[in-house]
N, CA, C and O atoms as a MOPAC input file, in Angstrom:
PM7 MOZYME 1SCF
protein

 N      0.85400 1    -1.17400 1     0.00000 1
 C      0.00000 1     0.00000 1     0.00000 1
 C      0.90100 1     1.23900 1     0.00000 1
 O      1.84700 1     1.39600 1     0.77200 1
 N      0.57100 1     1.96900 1    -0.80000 1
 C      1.36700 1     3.21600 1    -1.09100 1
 C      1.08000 1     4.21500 1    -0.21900 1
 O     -0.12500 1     4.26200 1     0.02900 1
 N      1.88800 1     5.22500 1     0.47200 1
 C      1.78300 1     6.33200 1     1.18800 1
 C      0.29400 1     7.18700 1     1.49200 1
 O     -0.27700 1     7.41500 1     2.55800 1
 N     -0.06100 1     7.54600 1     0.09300 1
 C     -0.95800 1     7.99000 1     0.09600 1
 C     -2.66700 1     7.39500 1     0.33000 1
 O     -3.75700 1     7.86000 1     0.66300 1
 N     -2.08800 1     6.11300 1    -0.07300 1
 C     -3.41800 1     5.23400 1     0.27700 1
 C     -3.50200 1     4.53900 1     1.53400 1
 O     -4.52500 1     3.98700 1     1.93700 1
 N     -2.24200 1     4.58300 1     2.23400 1
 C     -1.83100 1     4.65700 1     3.77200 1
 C     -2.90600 1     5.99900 1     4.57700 1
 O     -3.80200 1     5.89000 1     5.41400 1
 N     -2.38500 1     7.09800 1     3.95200 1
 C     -3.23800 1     8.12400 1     4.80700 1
 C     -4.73200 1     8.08000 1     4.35100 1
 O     -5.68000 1     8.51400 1     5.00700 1
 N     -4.79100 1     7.48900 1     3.12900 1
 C     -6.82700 1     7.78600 1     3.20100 1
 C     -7.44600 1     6.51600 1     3.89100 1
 O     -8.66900 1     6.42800 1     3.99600 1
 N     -6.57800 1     5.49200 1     4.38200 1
 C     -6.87500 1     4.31600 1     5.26400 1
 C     -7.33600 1     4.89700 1     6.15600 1
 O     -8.51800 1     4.99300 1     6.48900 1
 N     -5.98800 1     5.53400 1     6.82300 1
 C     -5.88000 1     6.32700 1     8.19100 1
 C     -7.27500 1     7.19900 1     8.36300 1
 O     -8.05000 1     7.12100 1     9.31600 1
 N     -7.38000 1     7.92600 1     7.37100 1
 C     -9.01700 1     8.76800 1     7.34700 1
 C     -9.79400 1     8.61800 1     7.48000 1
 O    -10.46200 1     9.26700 1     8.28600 1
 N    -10.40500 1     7.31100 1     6.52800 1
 C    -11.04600 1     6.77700 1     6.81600 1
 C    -11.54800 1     5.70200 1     7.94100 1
 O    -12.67300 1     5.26800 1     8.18900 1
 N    -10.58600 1     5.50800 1     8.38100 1
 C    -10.86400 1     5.09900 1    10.15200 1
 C    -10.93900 1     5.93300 1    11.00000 1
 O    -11.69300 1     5.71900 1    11.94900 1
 N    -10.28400 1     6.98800 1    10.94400 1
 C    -10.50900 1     7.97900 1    11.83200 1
 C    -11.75900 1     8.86900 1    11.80700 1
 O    -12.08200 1     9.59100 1    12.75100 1
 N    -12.53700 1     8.74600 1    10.48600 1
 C    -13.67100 1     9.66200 1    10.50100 1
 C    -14.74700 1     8.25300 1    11.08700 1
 O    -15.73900 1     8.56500 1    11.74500 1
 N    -14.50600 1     6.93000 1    10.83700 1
 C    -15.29600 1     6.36500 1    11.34900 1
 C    -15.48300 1     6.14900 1    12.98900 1
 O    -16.55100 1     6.16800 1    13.60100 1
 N    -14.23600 1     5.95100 1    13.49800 1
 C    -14.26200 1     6.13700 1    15.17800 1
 C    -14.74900 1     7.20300 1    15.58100 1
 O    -15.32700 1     7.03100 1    16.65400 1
 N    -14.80500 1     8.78700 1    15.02100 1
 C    -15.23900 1     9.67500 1    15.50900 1
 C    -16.67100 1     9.76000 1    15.50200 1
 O    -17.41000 1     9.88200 1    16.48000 1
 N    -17.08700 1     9.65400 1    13.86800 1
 C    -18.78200 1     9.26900 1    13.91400 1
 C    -19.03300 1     8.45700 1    14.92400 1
 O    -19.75200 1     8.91900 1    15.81000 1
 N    -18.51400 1     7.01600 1    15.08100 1
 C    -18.99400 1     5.91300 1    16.27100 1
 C    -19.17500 1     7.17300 1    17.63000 1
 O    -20.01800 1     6.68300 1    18.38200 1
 N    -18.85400 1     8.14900 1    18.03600 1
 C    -18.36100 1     8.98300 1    19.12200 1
 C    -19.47600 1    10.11000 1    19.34000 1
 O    -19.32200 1    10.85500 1    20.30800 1
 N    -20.35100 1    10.24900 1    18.68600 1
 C    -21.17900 1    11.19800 1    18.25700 1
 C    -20.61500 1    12.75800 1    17.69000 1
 O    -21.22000 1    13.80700 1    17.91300 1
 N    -19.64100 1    12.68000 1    17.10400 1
 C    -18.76100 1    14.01600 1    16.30800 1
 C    -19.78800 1    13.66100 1    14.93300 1
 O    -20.36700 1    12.60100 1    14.69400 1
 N    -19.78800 1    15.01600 1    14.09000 1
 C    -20.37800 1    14.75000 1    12.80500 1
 C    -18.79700 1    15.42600 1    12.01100 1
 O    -18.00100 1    16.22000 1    12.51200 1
 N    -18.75300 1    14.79900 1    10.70300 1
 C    -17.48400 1    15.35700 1    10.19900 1
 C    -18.08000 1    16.35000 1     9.08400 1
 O    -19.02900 1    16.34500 1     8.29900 1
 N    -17.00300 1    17.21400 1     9.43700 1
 C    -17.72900 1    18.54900 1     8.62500 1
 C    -16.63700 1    18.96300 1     7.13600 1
 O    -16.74900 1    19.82700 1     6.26700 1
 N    -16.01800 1    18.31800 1     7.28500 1
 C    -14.96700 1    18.50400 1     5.81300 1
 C    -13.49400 1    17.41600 1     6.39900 1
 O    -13.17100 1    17.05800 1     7.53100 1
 N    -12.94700 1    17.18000 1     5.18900 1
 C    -11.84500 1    16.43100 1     4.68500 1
 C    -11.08700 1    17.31400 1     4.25800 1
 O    -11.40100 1    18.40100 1     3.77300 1
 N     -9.42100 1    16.60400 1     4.52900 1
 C     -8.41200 1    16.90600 1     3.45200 1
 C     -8.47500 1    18.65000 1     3.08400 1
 O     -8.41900 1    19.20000 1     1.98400 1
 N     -8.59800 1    19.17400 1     4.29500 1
 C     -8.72000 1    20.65300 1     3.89900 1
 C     -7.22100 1    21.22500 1     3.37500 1
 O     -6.17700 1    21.00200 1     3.98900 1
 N     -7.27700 1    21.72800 1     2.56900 1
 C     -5.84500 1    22.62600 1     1.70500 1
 C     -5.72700 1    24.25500 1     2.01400 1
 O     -6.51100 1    25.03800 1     1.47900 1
 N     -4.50300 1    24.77700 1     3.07800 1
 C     -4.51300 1    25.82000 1     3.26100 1
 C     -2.87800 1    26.67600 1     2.52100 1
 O     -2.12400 1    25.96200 1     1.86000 1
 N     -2.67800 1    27.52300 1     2.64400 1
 C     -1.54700 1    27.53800 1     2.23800 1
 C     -0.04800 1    27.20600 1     3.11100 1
 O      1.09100 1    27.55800 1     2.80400 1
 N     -0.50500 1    26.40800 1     4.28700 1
 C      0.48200 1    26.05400 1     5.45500 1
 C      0.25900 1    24.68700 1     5.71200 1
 O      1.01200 1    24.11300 1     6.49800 1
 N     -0.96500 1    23.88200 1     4.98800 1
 C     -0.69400 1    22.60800 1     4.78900 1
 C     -2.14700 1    22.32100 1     5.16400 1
 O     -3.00400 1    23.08100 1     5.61400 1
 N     -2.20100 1    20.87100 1     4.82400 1
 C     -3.33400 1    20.29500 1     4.97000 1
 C     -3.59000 1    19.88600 1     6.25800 1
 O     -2.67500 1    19.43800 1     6.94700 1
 N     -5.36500 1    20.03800 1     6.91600 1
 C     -5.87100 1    19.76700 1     7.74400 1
 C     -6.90500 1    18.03500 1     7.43300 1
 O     -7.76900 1    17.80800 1     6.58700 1
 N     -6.41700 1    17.26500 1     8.34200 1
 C     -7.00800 1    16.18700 1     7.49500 1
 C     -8.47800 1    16.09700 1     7.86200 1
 O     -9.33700 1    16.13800 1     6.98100 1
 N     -8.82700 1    15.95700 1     9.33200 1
 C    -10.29900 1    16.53800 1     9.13200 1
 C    -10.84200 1    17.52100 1    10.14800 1
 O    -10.31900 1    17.85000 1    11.21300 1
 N    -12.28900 1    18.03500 1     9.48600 1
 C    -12.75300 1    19.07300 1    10.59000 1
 C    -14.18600 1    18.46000 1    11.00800 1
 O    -15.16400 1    18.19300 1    10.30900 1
 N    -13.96100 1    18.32800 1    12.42600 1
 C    -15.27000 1    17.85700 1    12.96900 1
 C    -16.04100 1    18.52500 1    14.04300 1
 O    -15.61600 1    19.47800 1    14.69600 1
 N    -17.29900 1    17.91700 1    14.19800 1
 C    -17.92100 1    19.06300 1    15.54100 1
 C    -18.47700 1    18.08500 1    16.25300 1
 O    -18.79600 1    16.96700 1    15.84600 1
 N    -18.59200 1    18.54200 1    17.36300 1
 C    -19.41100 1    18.14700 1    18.60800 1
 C    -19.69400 1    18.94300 1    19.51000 1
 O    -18.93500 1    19.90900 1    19.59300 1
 N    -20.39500 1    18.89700 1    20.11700 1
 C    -21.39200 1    20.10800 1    21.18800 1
 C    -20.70200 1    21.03300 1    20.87100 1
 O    -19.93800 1    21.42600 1    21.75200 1
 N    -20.67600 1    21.56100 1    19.89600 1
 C    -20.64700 1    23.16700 1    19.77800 1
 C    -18.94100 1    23.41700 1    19.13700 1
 O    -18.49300 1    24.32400 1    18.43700 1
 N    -18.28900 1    22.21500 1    19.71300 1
 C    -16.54400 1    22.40700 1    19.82800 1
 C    -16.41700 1    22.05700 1    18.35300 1
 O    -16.92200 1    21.00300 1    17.96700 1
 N    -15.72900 1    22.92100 1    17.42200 1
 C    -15.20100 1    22.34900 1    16.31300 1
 C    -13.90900 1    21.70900 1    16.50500 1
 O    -13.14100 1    22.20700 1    17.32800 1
 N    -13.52400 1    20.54500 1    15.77600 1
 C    -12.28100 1    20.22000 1    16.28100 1
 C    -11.23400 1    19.66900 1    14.65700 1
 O    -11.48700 1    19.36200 1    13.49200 1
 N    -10.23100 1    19.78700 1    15.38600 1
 C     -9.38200 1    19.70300 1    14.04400 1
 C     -8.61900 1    18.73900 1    14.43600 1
 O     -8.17500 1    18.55800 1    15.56900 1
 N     -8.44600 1    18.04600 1    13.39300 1
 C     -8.04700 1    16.31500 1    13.69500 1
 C     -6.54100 1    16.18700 1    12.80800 1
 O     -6.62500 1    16.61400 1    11.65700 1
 N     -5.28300 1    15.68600 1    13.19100 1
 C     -4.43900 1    15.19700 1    12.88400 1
 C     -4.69200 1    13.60700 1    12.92700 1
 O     -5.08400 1    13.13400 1    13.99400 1
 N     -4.49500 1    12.78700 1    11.86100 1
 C     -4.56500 1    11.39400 1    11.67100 1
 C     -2.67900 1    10.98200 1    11.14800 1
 O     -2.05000 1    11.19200 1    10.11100 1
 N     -2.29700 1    10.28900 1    12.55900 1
 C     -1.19400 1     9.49000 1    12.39300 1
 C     -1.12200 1     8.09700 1    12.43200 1
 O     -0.91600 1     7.72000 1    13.58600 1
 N     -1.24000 1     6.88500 1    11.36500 1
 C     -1.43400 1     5.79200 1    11.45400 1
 C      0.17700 1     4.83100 1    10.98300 1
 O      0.91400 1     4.52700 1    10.04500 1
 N      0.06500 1     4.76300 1    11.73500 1
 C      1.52700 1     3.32000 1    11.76400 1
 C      0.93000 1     1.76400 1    11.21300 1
 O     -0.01600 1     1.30500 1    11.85400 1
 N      1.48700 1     0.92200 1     9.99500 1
 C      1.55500 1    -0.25700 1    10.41700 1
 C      2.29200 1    -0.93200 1    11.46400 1
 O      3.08400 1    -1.69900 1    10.91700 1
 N      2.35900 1    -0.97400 1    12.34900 1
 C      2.99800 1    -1.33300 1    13.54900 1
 C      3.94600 1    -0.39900 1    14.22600 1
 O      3.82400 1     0.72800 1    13.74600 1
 N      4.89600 1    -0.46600 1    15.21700 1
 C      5.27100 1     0.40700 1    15.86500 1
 C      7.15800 1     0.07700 1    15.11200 1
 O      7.91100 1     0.33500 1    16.05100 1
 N      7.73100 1    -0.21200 1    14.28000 1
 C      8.80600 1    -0.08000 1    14.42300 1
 C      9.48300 1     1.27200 1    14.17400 1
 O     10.67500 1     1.57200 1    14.23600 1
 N      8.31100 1     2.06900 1    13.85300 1
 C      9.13400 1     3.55400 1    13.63100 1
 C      8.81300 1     4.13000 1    14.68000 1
 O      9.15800 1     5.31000 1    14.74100 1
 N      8.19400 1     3.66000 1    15.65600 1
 C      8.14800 1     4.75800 1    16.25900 1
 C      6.32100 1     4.66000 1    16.56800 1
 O      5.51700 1     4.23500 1    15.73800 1
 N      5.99300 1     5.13100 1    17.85700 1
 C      4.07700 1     5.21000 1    17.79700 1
 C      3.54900 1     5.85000 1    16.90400 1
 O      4.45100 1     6.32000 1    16.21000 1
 N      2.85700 1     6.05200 1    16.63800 1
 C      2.10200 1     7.09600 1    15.54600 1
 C      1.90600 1     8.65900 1    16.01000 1
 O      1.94200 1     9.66100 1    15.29600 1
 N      1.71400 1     8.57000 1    17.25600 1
 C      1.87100 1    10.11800 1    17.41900 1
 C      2.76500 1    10.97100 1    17.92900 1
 O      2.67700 1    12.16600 1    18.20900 1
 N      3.81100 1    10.04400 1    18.02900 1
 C      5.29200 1    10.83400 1    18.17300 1
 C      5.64800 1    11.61500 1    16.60100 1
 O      6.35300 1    12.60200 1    16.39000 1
 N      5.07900 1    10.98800 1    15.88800 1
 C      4.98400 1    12.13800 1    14.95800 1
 C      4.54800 1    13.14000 1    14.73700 1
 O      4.64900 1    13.53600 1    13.57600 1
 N      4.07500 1    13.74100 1    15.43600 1
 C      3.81800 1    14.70200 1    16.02500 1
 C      4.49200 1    15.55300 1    16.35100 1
 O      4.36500 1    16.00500 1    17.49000 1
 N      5.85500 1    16.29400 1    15.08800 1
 C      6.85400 1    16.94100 1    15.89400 1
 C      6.42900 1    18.34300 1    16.54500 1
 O      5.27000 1    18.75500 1    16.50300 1
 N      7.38500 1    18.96800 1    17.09500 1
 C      7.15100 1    20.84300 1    17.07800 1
 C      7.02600 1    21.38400 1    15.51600 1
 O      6.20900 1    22.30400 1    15.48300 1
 N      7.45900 1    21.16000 1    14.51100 1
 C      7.67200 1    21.68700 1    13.42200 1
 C      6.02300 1    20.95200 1    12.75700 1
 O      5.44500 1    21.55700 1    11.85400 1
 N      5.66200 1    20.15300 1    13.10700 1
 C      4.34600 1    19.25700 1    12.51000 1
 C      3.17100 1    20.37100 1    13.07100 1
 O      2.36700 1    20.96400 1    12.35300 1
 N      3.31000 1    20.49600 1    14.65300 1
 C      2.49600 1    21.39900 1    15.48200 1
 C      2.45100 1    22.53000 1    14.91800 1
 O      1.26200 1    22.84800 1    14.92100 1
 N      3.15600 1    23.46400 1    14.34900 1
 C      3.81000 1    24.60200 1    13.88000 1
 C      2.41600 1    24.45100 1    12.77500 1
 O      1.34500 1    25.04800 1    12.87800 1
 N      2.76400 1    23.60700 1    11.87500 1
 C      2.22900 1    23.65000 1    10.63700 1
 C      0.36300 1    23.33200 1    10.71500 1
 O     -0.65000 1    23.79900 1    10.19500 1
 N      0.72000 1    22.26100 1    11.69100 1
 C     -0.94600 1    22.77200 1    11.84500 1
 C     -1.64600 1    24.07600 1    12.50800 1
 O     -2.61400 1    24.68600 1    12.05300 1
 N     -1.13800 1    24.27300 1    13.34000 1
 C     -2.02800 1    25.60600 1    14.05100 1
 C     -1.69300 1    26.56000 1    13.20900 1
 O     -2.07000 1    27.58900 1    13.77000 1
 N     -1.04400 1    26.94400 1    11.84700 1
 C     -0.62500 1    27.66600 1    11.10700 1
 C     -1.89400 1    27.46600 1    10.01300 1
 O     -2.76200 1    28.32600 1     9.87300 1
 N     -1.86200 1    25.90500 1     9.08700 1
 C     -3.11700 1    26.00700 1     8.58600 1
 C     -4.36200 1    26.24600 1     9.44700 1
 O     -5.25200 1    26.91900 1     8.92700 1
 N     -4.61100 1    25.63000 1    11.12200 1
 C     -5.86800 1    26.65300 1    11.32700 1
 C     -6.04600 1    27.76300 1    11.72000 1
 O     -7.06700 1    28.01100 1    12.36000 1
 N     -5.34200 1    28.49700 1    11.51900 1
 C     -5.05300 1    30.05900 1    11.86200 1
 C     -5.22700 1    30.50400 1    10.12900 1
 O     -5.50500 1    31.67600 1     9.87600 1
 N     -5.05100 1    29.53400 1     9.02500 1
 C     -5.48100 1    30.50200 1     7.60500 1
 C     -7.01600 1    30.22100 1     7.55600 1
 O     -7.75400 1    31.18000 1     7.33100 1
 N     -7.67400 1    28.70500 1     7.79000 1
 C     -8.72300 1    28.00400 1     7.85700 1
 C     -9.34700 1    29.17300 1     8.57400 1
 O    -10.10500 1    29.74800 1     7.79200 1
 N     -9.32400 1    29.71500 1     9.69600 1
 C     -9.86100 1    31.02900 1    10.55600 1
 C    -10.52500 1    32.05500 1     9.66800 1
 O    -11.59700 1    32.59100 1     9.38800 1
 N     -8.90400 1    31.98700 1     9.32600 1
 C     -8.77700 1    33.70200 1     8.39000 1
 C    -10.05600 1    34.09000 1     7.24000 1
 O    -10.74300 1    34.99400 1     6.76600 1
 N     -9.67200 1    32.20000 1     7.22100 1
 C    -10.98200 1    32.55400 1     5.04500 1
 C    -12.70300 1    32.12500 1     5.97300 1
 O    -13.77000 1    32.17100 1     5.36200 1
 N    -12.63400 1    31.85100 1     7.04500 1
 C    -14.08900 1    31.83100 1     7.87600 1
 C    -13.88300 1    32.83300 1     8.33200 1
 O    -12.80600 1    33.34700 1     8.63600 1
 N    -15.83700 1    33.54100 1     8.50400 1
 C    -16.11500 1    34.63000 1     9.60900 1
 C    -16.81900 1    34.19300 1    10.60300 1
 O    -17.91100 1    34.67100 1    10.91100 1
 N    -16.27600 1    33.27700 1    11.17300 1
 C    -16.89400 1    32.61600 1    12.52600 1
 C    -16.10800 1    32.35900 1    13.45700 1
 O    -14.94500 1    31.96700 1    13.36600 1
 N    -16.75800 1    32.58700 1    14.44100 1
 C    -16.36400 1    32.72800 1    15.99900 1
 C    -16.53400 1    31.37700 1    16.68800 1
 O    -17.75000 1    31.18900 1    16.67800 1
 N    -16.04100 1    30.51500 1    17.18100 1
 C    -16.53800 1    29.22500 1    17.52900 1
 C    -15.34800 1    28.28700 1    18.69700 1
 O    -14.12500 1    28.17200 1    18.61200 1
 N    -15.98500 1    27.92600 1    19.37900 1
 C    -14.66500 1    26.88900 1    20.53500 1
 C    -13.99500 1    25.96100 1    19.50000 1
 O    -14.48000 1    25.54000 1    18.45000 1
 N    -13.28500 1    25.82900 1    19.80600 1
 C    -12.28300 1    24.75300 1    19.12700 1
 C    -10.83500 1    24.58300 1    19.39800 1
 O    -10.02000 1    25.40900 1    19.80900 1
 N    -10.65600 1    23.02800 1    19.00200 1
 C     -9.55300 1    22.35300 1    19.96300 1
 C     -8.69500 1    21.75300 1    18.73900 1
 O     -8.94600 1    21.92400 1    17.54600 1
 N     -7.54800 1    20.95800 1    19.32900 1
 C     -7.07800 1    20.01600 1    17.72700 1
 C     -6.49900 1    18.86000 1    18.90300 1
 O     -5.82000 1    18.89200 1    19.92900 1
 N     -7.30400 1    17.70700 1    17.96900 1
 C     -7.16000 1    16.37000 1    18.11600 1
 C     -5.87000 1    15.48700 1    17.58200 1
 O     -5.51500 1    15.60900 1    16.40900 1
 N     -5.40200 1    14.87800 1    18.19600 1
 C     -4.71800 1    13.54200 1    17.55200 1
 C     -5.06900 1    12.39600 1    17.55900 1
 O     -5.05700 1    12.02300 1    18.73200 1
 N     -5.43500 1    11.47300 1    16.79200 1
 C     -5.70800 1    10.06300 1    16.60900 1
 C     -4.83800 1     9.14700 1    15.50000 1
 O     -4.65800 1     9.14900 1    14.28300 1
 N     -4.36900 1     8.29000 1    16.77500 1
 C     -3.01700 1     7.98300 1    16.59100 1
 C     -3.85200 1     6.33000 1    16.69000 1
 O     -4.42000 1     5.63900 1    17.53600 1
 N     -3.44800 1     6.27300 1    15.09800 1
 C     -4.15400 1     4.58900 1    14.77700 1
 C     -2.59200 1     3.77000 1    14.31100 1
 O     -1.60500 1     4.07700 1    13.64100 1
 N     -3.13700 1     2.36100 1    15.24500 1
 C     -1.85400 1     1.29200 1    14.68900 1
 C     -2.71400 1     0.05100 1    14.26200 1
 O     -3.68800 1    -0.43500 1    14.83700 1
 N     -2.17000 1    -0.28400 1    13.24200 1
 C     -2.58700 1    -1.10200 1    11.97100 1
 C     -2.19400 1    -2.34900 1    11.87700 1
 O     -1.41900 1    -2.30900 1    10.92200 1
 N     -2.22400 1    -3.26700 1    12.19700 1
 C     -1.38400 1    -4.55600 1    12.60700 1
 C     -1.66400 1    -5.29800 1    11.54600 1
 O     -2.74300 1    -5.77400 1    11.19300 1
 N      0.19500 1    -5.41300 1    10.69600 1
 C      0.11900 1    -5.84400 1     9.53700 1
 C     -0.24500 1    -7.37200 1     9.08800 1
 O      0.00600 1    -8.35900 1     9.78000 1
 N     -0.73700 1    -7.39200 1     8.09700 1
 C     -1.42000 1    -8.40300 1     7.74400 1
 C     -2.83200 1    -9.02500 1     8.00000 1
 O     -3.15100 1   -10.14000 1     7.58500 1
 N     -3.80200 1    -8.04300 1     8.85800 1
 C     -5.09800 1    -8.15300 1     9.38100 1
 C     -5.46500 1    -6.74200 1     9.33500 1
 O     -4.73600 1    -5.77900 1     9.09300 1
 N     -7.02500 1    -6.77900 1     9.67400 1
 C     -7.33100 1    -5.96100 1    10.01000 1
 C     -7.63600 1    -4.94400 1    10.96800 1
 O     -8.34800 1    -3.96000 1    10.76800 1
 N     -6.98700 1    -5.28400 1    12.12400 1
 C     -7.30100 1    -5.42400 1    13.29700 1
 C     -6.52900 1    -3.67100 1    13.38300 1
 O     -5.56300 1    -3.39800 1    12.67100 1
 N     -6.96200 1    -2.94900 1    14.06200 1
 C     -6.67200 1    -1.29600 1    14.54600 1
 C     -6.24600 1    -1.29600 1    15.93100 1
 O     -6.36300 1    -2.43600 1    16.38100 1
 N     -5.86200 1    -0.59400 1    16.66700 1
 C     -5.45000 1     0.15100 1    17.64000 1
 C     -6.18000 1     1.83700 1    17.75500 1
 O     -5.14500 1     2.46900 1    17.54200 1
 N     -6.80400 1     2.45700 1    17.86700 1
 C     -7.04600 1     3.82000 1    17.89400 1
 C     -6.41700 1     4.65500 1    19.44300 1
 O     -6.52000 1     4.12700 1    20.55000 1
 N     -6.00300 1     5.54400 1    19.28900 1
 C     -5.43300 1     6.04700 1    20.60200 1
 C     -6.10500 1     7.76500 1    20.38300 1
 O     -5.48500 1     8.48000 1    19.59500 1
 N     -7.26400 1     8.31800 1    21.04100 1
 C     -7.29900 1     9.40400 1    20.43700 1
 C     -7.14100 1    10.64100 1    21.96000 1
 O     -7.63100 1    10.68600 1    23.08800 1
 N     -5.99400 1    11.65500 1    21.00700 1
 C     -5.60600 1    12.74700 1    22.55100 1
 C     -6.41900 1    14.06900 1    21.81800 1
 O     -6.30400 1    14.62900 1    20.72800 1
 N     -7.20700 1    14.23900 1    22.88500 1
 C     -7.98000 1    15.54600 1    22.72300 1
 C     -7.30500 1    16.63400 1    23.49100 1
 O     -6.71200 1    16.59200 1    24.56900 1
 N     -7.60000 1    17.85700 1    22.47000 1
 C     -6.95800 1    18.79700 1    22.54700 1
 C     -5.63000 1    18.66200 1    22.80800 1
 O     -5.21300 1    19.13300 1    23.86600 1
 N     -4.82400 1    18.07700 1    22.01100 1
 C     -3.51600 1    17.91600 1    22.05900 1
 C     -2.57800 1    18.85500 1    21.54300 1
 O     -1.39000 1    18.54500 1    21.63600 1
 N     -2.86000 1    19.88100 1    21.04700 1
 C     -2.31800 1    20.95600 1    20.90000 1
 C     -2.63700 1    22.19700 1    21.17600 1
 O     -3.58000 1    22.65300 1    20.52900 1
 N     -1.96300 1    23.10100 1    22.19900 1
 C     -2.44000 1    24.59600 1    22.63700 1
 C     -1.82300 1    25.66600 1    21.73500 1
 O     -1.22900 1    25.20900 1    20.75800 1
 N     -1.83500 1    26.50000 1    21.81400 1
 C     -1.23900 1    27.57000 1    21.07800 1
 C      0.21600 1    28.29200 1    21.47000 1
 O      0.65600 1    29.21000 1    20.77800 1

């Protein structure tokens, strides 16, 4: 499985654990000029912005140790443009869900840290 079909795996599990959660997902794969937001979701009121890090297994490392300072940087940067091109005022947090994939089955791991990034 190629990189990219690695991360729409990852997406697609991650928008499904969140639906299971009562979040509704409100956009995908958002494109800002500081990088992509992979999804935007809501719940009671909180919009939340989701980083999806999925590992087939752990030899690199967990999935959300990828998560560097320079990764952090780049997201609160795209939602600070995501802001900019909305005129809305609204709570909101940014998520990590940190999925491990255990190769050769189907079997998941989901690990999800709310509000895992402050400003």
């Amino acid at each position: 499985m190629n990189r990219q079909a690695l991360g729409r795996l990852g997406e697609d599990l991650a928008a499904v654990y969140l639906e299971e959660r009562g979040y509704c997902i409100l956009e995908r794969n958002v494109r800002t000029r500081h990088g992509e937001i992979d999804l935007i979701a809501e719940k009671a009121g909180v919009r939340v912005f989701v980083e999806v890090k999925l590992r087939s297994g752990v030899g690199y490392g967990l999935p959300e140790e990828a998560v560097t300072a320079q990764k952090r940087k780049h997201i609160l940067d795209a939602i600070a443009a995501y802001w900019q091109a909305k005129a809305e005022e609204i709570e909101w947090r940014v998520d990590v869900l940190a999925i491990i994939r255990t190769p050769g089955s189907d079997e998941v791991q989901v690990e999800h840290f709310e509000n895992a990034l402050t400003e």
